[in-house]
Structures are given as structure tokens and as C-alpha cells.
C-alpha positions as CSV (number, residue, x, y, z in Angstrom):
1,X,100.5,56.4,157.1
2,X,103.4,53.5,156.1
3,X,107.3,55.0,156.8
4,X,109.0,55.0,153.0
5,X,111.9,52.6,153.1
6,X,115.1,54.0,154.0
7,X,118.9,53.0,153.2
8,X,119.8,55.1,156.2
9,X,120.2,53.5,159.7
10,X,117.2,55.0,161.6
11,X,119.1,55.6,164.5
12,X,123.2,56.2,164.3
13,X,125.2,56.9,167.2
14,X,129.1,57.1,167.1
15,X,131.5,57.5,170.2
16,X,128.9,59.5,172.4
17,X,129.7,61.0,175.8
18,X,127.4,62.2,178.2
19,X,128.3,63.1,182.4
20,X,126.5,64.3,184.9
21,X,129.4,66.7,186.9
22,X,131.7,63.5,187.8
23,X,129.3,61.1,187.3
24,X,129.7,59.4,184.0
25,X,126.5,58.3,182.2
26,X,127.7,57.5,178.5
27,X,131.5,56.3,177.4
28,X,131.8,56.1,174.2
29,X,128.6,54.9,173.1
30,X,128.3,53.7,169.2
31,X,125.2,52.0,168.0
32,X,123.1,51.5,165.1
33,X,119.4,51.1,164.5
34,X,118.2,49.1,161.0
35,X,115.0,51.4,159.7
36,X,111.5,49.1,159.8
37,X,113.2,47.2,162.9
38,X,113.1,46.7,166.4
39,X,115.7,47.4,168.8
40,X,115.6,46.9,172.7
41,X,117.7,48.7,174.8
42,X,118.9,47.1,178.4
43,X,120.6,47.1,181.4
44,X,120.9,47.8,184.7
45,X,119.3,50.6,186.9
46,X,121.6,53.5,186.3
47,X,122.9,52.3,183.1
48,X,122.7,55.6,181.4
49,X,119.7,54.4,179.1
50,X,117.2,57.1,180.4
51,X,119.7,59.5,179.4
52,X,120.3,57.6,176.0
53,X,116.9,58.0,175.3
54,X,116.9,62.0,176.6
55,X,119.8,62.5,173.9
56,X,117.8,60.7,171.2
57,X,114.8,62.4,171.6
58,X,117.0,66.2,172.0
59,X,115.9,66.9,175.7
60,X,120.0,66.6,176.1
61,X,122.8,67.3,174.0
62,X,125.6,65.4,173.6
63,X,128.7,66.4,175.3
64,X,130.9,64.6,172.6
65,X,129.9,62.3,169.9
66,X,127.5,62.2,167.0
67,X,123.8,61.5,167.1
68,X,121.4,60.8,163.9
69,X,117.7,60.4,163.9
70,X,116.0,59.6,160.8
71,X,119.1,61.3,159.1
72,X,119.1,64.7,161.3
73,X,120.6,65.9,164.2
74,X,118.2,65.0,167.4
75,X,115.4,67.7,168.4
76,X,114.8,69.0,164.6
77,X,111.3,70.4,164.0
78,X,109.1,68.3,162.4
79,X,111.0,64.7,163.0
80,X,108.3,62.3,162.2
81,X,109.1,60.5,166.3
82,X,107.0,59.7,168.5
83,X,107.7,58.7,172.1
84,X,106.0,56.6,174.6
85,X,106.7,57.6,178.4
86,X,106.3,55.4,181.3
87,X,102.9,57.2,182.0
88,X,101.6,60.6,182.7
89,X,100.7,61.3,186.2
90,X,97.6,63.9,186.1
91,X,96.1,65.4,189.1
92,X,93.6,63.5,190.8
93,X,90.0,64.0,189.6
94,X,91.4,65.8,187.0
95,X,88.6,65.5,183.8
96,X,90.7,64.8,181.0
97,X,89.3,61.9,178.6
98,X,91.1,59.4,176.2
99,X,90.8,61.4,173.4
100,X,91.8,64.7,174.7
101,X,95.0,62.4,176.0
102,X,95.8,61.8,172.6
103,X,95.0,64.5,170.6
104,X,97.9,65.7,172.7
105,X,100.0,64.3,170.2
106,X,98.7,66.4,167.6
107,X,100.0,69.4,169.2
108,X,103.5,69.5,167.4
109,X,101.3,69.9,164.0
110,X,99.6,72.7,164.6
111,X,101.5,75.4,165.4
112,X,101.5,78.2,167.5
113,X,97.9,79.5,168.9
114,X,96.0,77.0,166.4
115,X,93.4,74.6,168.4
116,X,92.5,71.4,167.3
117,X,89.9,71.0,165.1
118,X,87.4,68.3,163.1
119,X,90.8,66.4,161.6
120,X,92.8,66.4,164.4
121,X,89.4,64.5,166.0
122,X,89.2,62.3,163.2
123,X,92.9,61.7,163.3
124,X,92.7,60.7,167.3
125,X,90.1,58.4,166.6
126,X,91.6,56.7,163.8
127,X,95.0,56.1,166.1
128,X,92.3,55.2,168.9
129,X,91.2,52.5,166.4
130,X,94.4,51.2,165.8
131,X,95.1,49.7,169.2
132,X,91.8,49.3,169.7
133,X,90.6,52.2,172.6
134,X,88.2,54.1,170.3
135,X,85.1,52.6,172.5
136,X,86.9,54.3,175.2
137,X,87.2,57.8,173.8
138,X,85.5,59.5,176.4
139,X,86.2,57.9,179.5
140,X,88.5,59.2,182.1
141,X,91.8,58.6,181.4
142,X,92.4,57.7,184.8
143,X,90.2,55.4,185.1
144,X,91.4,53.1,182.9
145,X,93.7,50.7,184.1
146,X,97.5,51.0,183.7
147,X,97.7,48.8,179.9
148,X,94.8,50.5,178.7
149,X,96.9,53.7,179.4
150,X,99.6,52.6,177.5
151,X,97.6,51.5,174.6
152,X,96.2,55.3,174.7
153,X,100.0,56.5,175.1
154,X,100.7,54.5,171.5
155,X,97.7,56.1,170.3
156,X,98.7,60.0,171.2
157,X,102.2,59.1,169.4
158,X,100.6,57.5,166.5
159,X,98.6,60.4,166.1
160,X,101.9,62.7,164.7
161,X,102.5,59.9,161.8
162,X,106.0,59.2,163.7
163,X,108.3,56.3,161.4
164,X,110.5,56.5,164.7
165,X,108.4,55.2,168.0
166,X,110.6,55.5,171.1
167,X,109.1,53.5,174.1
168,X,110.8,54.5,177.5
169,X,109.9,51.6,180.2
170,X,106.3,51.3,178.7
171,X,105.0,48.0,180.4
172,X,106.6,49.1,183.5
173,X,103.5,47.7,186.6
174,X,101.7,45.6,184.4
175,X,101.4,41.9,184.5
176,X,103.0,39.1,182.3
177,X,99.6,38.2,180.0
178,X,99.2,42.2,179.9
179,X,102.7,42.8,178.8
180,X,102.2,40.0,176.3
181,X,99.7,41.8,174.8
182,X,101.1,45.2,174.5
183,X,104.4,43.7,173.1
184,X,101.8,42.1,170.8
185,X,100.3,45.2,169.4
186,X,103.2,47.0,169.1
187,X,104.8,44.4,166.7
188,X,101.7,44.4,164.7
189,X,101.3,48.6,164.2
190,X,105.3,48.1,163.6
191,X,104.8,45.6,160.5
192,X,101.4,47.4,159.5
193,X,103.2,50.6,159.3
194,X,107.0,50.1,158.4
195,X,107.8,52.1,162.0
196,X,111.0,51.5,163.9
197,X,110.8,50.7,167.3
198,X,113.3,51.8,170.0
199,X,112.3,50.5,173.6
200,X,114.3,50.7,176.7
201,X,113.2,48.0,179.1
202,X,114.0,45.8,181.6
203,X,111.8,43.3,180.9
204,X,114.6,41.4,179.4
205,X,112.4,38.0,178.3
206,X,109.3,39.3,176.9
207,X,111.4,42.0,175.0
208,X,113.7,38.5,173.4
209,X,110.8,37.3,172.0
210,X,110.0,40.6,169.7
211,X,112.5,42.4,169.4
212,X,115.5,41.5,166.5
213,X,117.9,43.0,168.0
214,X,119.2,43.5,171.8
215,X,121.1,46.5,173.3
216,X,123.1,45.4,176.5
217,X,124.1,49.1,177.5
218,X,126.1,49.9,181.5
219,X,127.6,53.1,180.4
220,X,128.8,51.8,177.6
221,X,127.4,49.2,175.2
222,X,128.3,45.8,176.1
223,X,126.8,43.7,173.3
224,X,124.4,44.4,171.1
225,X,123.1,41.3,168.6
226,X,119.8,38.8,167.8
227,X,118.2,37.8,171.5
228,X,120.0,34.3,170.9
């Protein structure tokens, strides 16, 4: 699927607060995020951008401010978003394959009490395709080292048709050439299929060289511009 063009900013954000008791995570927080583009947010540890991206995604809500997402409020059903998480931790020995990883993804469009069937297959193995895993459909999941992991994690939010892809840390433990090429991929599924990318990261130099635009966020956002 190729996101429709938009004149709306694919993510908005204007004078957002967030605290945790006394702790302040978010002051004031404005932003905005071009549709078809790609953002990177960073900062220090404790910065507030894990909660940024809990806002965004509607796992939070504000305590003041205004949040957008593809021109709705955060956390309405049926957003076409998907999100990429550090990793999933899965019990050890635990039998789940590649492809019942990402069919995951399909969950949101089923419904309640509907199991996945014959499309929701061919769906998974056409995002499986995409960043090139399908040979790897039914292996382990955890057996696959930690970039093929991530490449699945792409594929179980491809799988939704998201035009927002929300990244959170996801080359976090791999090595340079390995974040390279997951950088890499990402950029090319972005231009294939008109997506916006949102990625939180602090791997400050291999994100410069991708993203368009950077987000310097320490509670509140200090400067946000083209990596040069």
C-alpha cells in the first residue's frame, strides 16, 4: 500500500505538558512532522522522548497541550501507525516463529474473537518480503540474531498498512555495518511507500545521514532543523 499525499503535518504537537508527580518530563513541547518524511528525535537519557513517543502512540495522555496524528487525536481506532519497539523479550524456548511474530501485527484488523486466516498469511509474507525475511518465515524468532529481529519488527508493523511508522530505539545492540543497513531499508520502504518515519535514537550520526530532519528534545525541544 502507498500513503495518499497529505497537506496535513503528519505529526502536530503544540505546547505539550507531561509530569510524572514532581518530576517534569515535557515543558512545553511544540513540534511538527512533514507527511512522506523522516524525523529523528534525540537527546539525552531521560529526556522525556520515551514518554513523547507513549503520548504519540495514546499509551499516555497529555496533561496539557494538543497532540495530532495523521489528523486525529492519539490512540483512535483504526490509525493507519505502526510502531517499532526496541525488541520483544519472549520466554526462553518459547516456539514462536517469524511469521507468527508478524502476523501479530495484523491483530488490530481483525476484530474481536476473529483468528487469522489465508490473507492475513499472505499479507505477513508479503511484509516478510519487503525487508527481505520471507526465507526465514519459520524459524525461531529467537534465534535469529538481534537485526534480523528488527527487520521482522518492520515487518509485523508493515503488516497493518501504517503511513505513520514510529521506531522507538530500534538499532539499539547492533553494530555500525548492521545499523547501516537497517537505516538503509527503512529509507527505502519509506520512499517505496510514501510512509513517515518518526525514530527516537541515540545514535545521533547514523540517524544525520537519513533522516531530514533532527529533533534535539531535554524536556523541552531545543532545536529541531536539517542534520547540518
Amino acid at each position: 500500500m502507498t500513503c495518499p499525499p497529505s497537506a496535513e503535518p503528519a505529526i502536530r504537537v503544540e505546547d505539550l505538558w507531561f509530569s510524572y508527580g514532581r518530576r517534569s518530563a515535557l515543558e512545553g513541547v511544540s513540534m511538527e512532522v512533514a507527511p512522506g518524511s523522516f524525523a529523528a528525535l534525540i537527546g539525552p537519557n531521560g529526556a522525556g522522548k520515551s514518554t513523547l513517543l507513549r503520548l504519540l502512540l495514546g499509551v499516555l495522555k497529555p496533561q496539557k497541550g494538543e497532540i495530532s496524528i495523521l489528523g486525529r487525536k492519539p490512540g483512535h481506532q483504526g490509525q493507519p501507525i505502526g510502531y517499532v519497539p526496541q525488541g520483544i523479550r519472549l520466554p526462553r524456548g518459547f516456539p514462536l516463529s517469524v511469521q507468527d511474530v508478524v502476523v501479530m501485527g495484523r491483530y488490530g484488523n481483525l476484530g474481536f474473537f476473529r483468528r487469522p486466516g489465508p490473507q492475513d498469511r499472505t499479507r505477513s509474507h508479503e511484509a516478510l518480503d519487503s525487508v527481505g525475511m520471507l526465507p526465514y518465515a519459520e524459524r525461531r524468532f529467537e534465534d535469529l540474531s538481534g537485526g534480523q529481529q528488527q527487520r521482522v519488527l518492520i515487518a509485523r508493523a508493515l503488516v497493518a498498512d501504517p503511513c505513520l511508522l514510529i521506531l522507538d530505539e530500534p538499532t539499539a545492540g547492533l553494530d555500525p555495518a548492521a545499523r547501516a543497513r537497517f537505516y538503509g531499508r527503512v529509507c527505502d520502504l519509506q520512499r517505496a511507500r510514501g510512509l513517515t518515519l518518526f525514530c527516537a535514537s541515540h545514535d545521533v550520526e547514523d540517524v544525520a545521514q537519513h533522516a531530514q530532519v533532527l529533533i534535539l528534545l531535554d524536556h523541552r525541544v531545543r532545536a529541531m532543523g536539517p542534520p547540518q
